[in-house]
C-alpha positions in Angstrom: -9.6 -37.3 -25.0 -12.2 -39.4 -26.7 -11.5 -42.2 -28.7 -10.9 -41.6 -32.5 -14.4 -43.0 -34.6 -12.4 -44.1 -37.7 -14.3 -43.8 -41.1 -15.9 -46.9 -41.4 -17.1 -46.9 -37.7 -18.8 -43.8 -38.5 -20.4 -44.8 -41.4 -21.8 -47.5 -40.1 -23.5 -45.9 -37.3 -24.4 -43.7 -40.3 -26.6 -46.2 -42.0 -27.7 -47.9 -38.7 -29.2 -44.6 -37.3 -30.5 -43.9 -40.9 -32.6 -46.7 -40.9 -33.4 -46.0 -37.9 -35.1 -43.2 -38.6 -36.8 -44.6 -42.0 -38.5 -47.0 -39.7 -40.2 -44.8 -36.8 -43.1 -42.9 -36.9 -41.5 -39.9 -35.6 -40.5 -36.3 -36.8 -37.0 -37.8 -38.2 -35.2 -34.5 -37.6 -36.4 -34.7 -34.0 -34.5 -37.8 -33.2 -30.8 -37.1 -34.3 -27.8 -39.1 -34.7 -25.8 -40.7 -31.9 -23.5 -38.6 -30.0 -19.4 -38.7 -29.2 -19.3 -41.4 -26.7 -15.8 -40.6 -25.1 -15.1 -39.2 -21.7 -14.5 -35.2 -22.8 -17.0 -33.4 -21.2 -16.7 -31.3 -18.2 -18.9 -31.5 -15.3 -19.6 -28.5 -12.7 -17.0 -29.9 -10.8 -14.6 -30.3 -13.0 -14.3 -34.2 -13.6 -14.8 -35.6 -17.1 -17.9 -37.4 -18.3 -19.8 -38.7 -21.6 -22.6 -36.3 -23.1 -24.5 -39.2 -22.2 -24.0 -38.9 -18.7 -24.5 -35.1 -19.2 -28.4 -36.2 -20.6 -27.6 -35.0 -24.0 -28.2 -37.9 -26.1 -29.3 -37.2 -29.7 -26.7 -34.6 -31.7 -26.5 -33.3 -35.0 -22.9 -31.9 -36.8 -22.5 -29.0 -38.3 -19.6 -28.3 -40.9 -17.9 -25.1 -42.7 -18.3 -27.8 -45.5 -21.7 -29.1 -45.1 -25.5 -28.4 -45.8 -28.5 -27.6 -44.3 -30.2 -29.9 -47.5 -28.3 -32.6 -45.2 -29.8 -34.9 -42.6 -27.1 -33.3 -40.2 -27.2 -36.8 -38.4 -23.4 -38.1 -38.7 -20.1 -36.2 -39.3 -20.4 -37.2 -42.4 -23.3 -35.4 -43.2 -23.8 -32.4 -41.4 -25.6 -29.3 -41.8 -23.6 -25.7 -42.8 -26.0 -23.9 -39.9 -27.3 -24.5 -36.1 -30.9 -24.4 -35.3 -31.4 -20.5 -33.9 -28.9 -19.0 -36.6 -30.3 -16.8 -38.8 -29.9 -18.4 -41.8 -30.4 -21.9 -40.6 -33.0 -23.6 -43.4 -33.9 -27.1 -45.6 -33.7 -29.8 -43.0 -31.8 -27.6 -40.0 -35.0 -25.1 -40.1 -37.4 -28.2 -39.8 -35.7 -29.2 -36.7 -35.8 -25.3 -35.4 -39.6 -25.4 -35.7 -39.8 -29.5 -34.4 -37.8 -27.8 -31.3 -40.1 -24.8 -30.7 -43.0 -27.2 -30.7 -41.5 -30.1 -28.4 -38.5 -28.5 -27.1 -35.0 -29.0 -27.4 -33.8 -31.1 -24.4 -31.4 -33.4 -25.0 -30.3 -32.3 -27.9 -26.0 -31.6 -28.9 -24.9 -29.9 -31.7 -21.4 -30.6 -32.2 -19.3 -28.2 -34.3 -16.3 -29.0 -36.2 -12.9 -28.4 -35.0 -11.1 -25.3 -37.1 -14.1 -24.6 -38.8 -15.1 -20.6 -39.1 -18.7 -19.2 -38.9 -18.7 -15.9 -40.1 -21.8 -13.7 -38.1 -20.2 -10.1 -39.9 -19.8 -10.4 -43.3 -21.9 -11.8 -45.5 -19.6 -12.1 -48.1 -17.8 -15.4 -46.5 -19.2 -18.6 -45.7 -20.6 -20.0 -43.8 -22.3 -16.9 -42.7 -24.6 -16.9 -39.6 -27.2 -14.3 -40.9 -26.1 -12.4 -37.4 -26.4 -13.0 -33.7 -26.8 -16.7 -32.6 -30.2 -15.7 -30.6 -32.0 -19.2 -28.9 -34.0 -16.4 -27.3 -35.1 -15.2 -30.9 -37.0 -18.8 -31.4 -36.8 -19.5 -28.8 -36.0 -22.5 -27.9 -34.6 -24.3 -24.3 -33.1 -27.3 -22.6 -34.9 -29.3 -20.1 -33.9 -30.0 -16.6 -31.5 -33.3 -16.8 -31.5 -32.8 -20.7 -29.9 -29.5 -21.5 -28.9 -28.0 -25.0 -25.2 -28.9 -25.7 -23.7 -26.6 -28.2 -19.9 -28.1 -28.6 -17.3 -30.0 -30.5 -16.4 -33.3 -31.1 -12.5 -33.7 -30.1 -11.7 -36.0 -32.9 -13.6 -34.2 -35.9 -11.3 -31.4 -37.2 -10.3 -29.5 -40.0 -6.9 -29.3 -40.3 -3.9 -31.1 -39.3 -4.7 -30.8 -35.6 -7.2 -30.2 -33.3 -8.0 -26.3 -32.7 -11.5 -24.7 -31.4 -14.4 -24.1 -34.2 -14.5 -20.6 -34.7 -17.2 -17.7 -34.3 -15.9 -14.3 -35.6 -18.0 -10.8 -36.4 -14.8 -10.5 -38.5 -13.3 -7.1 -37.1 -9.7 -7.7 -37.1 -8.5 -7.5 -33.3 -7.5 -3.6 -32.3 -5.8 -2.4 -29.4 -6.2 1.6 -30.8 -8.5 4.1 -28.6 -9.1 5.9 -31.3 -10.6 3.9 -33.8 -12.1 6.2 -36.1 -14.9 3.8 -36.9 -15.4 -0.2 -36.8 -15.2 -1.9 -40.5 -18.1 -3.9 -39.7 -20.2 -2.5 -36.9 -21.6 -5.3 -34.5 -25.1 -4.9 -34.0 -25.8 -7.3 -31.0 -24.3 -10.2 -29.6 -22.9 -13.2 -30.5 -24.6 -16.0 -28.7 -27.9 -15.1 -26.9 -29.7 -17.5 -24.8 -31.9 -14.8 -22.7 -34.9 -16.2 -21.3 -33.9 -19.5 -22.4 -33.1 -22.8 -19.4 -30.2 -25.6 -19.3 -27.4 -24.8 -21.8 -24.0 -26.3 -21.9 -21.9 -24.2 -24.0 -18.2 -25.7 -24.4 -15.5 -24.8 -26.5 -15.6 -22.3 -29.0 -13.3 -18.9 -29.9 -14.8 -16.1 -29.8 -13.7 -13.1 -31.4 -14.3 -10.3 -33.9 -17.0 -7.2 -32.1 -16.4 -3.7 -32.6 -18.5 -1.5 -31.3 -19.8 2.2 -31.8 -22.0 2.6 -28.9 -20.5 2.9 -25.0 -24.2 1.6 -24.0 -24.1 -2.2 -23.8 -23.8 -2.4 -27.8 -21.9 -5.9 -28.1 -21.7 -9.0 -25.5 -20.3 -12.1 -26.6 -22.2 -14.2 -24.3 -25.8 -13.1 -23.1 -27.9 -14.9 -21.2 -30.1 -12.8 -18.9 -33.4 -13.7 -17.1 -32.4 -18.0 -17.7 -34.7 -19.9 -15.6 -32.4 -23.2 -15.9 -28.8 -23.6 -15.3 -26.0 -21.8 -18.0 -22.6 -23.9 -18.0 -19.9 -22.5 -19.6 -16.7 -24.4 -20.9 -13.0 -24.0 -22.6 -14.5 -20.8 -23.9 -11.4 -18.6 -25.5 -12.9 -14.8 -25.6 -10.6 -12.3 -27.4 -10.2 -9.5 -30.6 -12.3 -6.6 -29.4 -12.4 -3.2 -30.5 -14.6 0.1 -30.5 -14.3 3.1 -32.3 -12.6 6.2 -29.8 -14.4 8.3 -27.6 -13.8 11.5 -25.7 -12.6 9.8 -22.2 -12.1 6.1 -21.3 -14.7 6.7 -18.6 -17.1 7.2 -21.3 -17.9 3.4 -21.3 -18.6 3.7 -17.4 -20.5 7.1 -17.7 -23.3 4.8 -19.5 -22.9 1.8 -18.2 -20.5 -0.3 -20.0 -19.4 -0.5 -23.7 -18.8 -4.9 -24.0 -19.2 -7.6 -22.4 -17.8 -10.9 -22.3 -20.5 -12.8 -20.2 -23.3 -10.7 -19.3 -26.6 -12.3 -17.8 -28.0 -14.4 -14.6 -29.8 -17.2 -13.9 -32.9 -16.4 -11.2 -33.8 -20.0 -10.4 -31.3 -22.4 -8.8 -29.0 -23.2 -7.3 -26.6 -24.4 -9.6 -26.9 -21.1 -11.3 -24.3 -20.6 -13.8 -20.7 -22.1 -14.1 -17.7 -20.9 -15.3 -14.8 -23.5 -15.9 -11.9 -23.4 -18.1 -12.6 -20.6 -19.7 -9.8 -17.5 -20.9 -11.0 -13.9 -21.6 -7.6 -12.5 -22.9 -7.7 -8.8 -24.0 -3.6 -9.3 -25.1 -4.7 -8.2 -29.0 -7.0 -5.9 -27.5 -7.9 -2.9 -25.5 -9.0 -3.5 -22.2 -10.6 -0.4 -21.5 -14.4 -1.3 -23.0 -14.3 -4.8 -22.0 -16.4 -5.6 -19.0 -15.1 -9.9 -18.3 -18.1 -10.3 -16.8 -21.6 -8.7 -15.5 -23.1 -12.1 -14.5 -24.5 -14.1 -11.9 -20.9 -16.1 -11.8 -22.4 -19.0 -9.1 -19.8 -21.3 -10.1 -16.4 -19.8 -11.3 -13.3 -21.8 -11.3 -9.9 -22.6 -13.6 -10.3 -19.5 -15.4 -8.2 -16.5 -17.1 -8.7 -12.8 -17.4 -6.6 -10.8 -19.1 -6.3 -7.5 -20.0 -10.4 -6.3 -19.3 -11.9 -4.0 -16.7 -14.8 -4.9 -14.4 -15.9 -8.2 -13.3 -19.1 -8.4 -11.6 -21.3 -10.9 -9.7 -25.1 -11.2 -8.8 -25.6 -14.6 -6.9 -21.4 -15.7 -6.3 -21.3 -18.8 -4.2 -17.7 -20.1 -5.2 -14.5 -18.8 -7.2 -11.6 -20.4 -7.2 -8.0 -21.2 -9.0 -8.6 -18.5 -11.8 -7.0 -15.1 -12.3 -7.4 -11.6 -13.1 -4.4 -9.9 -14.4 -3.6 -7.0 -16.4 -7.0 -5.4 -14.5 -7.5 -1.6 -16.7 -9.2 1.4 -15.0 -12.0 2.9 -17.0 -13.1 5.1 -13.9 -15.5 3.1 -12.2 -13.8 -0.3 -12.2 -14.2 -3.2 -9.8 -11.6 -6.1 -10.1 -14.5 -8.0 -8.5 -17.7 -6.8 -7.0 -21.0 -8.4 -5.6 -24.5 -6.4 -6.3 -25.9 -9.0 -4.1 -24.5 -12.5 -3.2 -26.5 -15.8 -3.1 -24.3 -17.8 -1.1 -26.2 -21.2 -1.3 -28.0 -23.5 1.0 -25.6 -23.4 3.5 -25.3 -19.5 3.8 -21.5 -20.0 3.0 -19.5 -19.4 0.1 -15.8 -18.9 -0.6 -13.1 -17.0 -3.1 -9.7 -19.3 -2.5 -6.2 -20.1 -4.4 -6.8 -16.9 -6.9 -3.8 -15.0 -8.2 -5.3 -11.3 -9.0 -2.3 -8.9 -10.5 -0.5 -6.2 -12.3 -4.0 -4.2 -11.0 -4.4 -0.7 -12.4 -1.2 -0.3 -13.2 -0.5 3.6 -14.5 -4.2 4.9 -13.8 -4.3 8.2 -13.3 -8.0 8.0 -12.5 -9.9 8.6 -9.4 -9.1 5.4 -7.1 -11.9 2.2 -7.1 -12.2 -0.6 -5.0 -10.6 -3.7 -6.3 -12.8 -6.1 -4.1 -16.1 -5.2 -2.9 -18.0 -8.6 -1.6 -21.5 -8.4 -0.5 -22.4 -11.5 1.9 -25.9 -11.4 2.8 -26.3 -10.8 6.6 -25.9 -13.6 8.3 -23.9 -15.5 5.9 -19.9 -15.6 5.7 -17.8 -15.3 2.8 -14.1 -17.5 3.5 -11.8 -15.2 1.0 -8.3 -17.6 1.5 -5.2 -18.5 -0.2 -5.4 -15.7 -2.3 -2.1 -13.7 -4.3 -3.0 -10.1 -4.4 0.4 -8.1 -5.9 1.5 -5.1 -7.8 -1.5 -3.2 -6.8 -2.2 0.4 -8.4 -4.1 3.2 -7.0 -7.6 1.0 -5.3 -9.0 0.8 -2.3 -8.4 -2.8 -1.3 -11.7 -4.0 0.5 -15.0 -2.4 0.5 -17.2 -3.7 3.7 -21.5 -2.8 2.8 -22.5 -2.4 -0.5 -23.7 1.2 -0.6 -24.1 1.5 3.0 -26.5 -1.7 3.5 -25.5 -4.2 6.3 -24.2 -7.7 5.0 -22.2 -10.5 6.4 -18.7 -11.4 7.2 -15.8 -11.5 5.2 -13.6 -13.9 6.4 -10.2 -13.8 5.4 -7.3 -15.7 5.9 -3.5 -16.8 5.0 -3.5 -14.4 1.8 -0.6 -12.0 0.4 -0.9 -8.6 -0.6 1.2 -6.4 -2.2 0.8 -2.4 -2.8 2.6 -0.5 -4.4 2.4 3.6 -3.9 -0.5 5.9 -3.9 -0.2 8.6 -5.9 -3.3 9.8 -4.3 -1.7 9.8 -1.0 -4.2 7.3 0.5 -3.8 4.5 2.2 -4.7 0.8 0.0 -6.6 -0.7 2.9 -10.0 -1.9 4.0 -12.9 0.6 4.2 -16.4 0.0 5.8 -20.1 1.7 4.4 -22.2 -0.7 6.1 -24.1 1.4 8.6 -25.1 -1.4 11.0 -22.0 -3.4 11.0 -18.7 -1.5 11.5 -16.5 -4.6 11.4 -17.8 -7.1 8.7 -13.8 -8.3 8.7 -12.0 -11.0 10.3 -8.5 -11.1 9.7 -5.7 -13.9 10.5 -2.4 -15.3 9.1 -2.6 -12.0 6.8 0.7 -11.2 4.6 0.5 -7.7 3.8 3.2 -5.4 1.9 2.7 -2.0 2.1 4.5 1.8 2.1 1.1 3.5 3.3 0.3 1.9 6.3 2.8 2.3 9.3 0.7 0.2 11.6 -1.8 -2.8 11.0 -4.2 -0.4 12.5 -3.7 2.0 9.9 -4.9 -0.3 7.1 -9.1 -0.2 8.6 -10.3 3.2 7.8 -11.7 4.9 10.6 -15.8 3.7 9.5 -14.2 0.4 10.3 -14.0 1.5 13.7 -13.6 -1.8 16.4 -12.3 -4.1 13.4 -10.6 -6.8 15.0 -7.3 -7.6 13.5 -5.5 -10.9 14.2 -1.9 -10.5 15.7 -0.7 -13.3 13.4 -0.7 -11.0 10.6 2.0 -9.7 9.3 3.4 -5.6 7.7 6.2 -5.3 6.1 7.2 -2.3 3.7 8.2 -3.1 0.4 12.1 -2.5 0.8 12.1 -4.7 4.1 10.2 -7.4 2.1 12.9 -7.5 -0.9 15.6 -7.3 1.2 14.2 -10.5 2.7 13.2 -12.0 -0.4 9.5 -11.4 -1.1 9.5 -10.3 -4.5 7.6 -10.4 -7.7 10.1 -11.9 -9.9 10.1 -15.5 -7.8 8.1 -18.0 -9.6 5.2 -17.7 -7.2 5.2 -14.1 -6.2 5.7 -13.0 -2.7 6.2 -16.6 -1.4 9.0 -17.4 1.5 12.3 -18.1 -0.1 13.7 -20.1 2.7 12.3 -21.6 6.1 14.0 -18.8 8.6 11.5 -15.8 6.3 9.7 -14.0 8.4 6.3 -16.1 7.3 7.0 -19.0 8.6 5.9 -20.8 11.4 4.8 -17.5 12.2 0.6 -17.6 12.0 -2.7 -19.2 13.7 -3.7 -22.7 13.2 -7.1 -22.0 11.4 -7.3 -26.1 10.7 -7.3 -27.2 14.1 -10.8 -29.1 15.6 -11.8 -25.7 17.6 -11.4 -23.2 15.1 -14.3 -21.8 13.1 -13.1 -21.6 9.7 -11.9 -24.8 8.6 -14.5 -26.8 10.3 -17.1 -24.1 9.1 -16.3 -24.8 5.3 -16.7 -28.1 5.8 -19.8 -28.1 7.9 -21.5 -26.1 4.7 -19.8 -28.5 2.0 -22.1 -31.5 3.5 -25.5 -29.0 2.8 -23.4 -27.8 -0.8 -21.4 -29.7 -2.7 -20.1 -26.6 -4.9 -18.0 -26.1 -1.4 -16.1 -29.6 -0.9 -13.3 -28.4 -2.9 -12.5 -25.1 -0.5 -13.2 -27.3 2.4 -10.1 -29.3 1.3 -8.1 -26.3 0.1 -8.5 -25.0 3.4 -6.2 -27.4 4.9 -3.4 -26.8 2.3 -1.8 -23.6 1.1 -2.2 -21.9 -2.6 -2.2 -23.8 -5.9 -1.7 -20.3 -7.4 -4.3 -20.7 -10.0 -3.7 -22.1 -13.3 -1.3 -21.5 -16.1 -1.9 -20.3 -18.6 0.0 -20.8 -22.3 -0.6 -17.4 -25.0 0.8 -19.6 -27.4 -1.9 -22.0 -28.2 -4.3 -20.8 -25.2 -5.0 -23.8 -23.1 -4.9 -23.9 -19.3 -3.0 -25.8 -17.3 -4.5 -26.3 -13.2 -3.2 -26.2 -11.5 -0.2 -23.6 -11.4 1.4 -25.4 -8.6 1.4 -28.0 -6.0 -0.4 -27.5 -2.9 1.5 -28.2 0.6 -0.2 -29.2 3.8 -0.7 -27.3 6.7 0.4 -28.7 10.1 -2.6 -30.2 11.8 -1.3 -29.2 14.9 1.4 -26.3 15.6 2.1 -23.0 13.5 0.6 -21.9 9.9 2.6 -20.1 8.0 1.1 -16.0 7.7 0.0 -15.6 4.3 -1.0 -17.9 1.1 2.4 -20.2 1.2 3.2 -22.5 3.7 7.3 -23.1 3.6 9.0 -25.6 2.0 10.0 -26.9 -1.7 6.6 -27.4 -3.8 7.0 -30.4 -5.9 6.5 -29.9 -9.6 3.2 -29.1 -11.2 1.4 -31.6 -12.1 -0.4 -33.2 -15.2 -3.6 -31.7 -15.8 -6.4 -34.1 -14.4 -9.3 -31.9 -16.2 -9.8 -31.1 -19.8 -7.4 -28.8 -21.4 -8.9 -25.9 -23.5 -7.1 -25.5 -27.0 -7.3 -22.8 -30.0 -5.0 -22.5 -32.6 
């Protein structure tokens, strides 16, 4: 947390930046007023910096109590609008045009805490004047001087701190037959399409209903960036649409919402993902798509109650979950339309908890993970908590029947339950070239469908190499030796004499590929140093994550070390007595 800027500290800078400006020769509104100075901004790693640090060094404030007639240069004086609103005019609109003439790099605007900007209904105030659209001006970052568009931790309404609000001001709705939305959302909430370099950090989102199942209302767009598209402490929540003949209707046409829905073509880094909770609780999940985006960078994140989560150039996700996972009829828990793994041709998925995963559908069967690693690259899919799986295919290996990579996977848990179907929840193969794009070890798997490990590769996987270390148990022999959901990390081994332990490959030892893969590609890509540690260690079972005031806390649980030398333990849990989580070392995201 920053330090607190009492009044008369701020209204000094006030006066010094004031004259400041009186004194230069330059567009006044182009300059700005200093920015928060404390350390309580994420990086793409996750550490903590200054905006500063970040290259954003000039911000303006904007208030549900200011005006745009302001100079918007201190807290005490901020604007009612942001540049790229609709109705954004006096002093804010001079700065719009200053930035679509000289750009906007650099440049913070920092929102206050508790605030509400209405973008629905134009009867409340402050209201937009619609979608938030940077691709409407447009206007961009530059490289090493983005656009922040934040908060100030500090400067709140209120008696406490809670995210600054932005609502299309549909009250949330769980129904599927919502006869019709009260306030129809047009487009989308933020849009930075086109745009380049945007840190966006810190904000709830909430309010879109939708009438169309064709793409109608995204909360986050930002398609076609040419510069890099962070993404922070985002809470994302209070959907609705109005009924339609079949939940598949949404899939028939594409998809009805989306969360985050765009790609960044230049890079890498692409986009990042940190912090950031998508929770469908007050919702339905059925239209809500979490995310049809390039998702480079996605770590320390929640999603709750959605359906489809897709990825375009995927090079890390990590310590985040998907839980509550809906089936609309043609709904991926996580798939790849074509992976861009980086400059070491590696990328990873590690220490996820994915759950509670089609629970009830009485739909035609999907595939809950379908990875695409480009050929010759290797995907390291480890440490993973897979449990109370509906009716899915497991693993998908070929997008479509094209050749890719290998999937490496390694020390994870899964847990199906029954079929009604009759199939088996295993690992399939479409790629035509490569008939065994799997490599297997340390595998924990629970399952009343398969009577064999053999039985779990569908016949196209045909010569699929399975590692003898892993491990098949049915559900009643797991319970009765006490794998179960109801532990406080699912699935793990209750004692040191379960049948996990001391029971798998040593995959950290000096001659084995995976381990000492990862951390060959984390010296060419430093999105991959963190899996090249978690490697050696076993799951920190993603974060936690609290409904009550929505923050995050990473991670869930304490890591152990795997021996350096002897037996692993099969599946994400090496034995023993975790210690205690422990205090968040990132920044915690908070709504009220």
């Amino acid at each position: 947390m920053r330090e607190n800027i009492g009044p008369i500290a701020r209204g000094t800078a006030l006066i010094l930046t004031f004259c400041g400006l009186l004194l230069t020769s330059e567009n006044a509104f182009g300059a700005g007023g200093s920015c928060p100075s404390g350390a309580s901004y994420l990086t793409t790693t996750g550490t903590l910096t200054t905006l500063s640090n970040l290259g954003v060094t000039s911000c303006y404030y904007i208030a549900a109590n200011g005006s745009d007639s302001n100079n918007g240069t201190s807290e005490l004086t901020p604007w009612l609008h942001a540049p790229a609103m609709p109705n954004c005019s006096g002093n804010c609109a001079t700065l719009q045009a200053s930035m679509k003439s000289a750009g906007g790099g650099g440049l913070g605007f920092i929102f206050r805490g508790g605030d509400t900007w209405h973008f629905g209904d134009n009867t409340k105030t402050p209201y937009t004047g619609g979608q938030w659209g940077f691709n409407n001006v447009p206007i961009s970052g530059k490289s090493g001087s983005p656009i922040y568009l934040g908060v100030d931790p500090s400067w709140y309404s209120g008696s406490s701190w809670a995210r600054p609000i932005l609502t299309y001001d549909n009250p949330a709705n769980s129904s599927q037959t919502l006869s019709s939305c009260p306030i129809p959302t047009p487009g989308n909430m933020i849009d930075i399409s086109g745009q380049k370099y945007f840190i966006i950090d810190n904000f709830e989102m909430t309010g879109i209903c939708t009438t169309s199942s064709f793409w109608n209302a995204i909360y986050v767009n930002y398609g076609s960036m040419s510069g890099y598209a962070n993404f922070y402490n985002l809470y994302i929540h209070g959907w609705s649409h109005v009924g339609f003949p079949s939940v598949q209707d949404c899939t028939t046409n594409s998809t009805c919402m989306s969360a985050f829905r765009g790609s960044v073509i230049t890079g890498p880094p692409y986009d990042t993902l940190l912090y950031d909770v998508v929770d469908g609780s007050d919702s339905d999940p059925v239209p809500m798509e979490f995310c049809y985006c390039g998702a480079w960078h996605v770590a320390n994140s929640y999603f709750n109650n959605g359906s489809q989560f897709i990825t375009r150039s995927q090079n890390s996700f990590h310590d985040s979950s998907i839980l509550n996972f809906a089936n609309n009829g043609h709904a991926n828990v996580m798939e790849s339309t074509g992976d861009v793994p980086g400059p070491s041709n590696t990328y990873a998925i590690y220490n996820n908890v994915f759950a509670h995963l089609y629970i009830g559908s009485t739909l035609t069967s999907n595939v809950c993970f379908w990875p695409y690693p480009p050929v010759g690259a290797t995907l390291y899919w480890f440490n993973n908590v897979v449990y109370d799986i509906g009716p899915c295919e497991l693993f998908n290996g070929g997008e479509n029947g094209a050749n890719q990579g290998t999937v490496a996977r390694f020390n994870d848990t899964f847990q199906n339950n029954h079929r009604p179907d009759g199939l088996t929840q295993g690992f399939s193969c479409s790629a035509t070239g490569n008939s065994a794009p799997y490599e297997d070890s340390n595998i924990h798997f629970i399952s009343d469908e398969a009577t064999s490990l053999s039985a779990l590769y569908s016949s196209s996987c045909s010569g699929q190499g399975t590692n003898a270390s892993t491990l098949l148990m049915t559900n009643s022999v797991a319970t009765s030796d006490g794998y179960t959901s109801s532990e406080t990390y699912a699935f793990s081994p209750p004692s040191s004499s379960s049948p996990t332990v001391g029971a798998g490959t040593n995959e950290g030892s000096a001659n084995n590929a995976y381990c000492s893969a990862l951390s060959t590609a984390a010296n060419a890509d430093s999105f991959l140093s963190d899996a090249a540690a978690a490697c050696l260690n076993d799951t920190r079972y993603a974060c936690t994550y609290s409904s009550t005031n929505h923050t995050l806390t990473c991670p869930a649980r304490t890591a152990l070390a795997r021996p350096s030398s002897g037996k692993w333990d099969i599946g994400a849990y090496q034995s023993g007595d975790p210690a205690p989580p422990q205090p968040p070392t990132n920044v915690q995201a908070t709504a009220h």
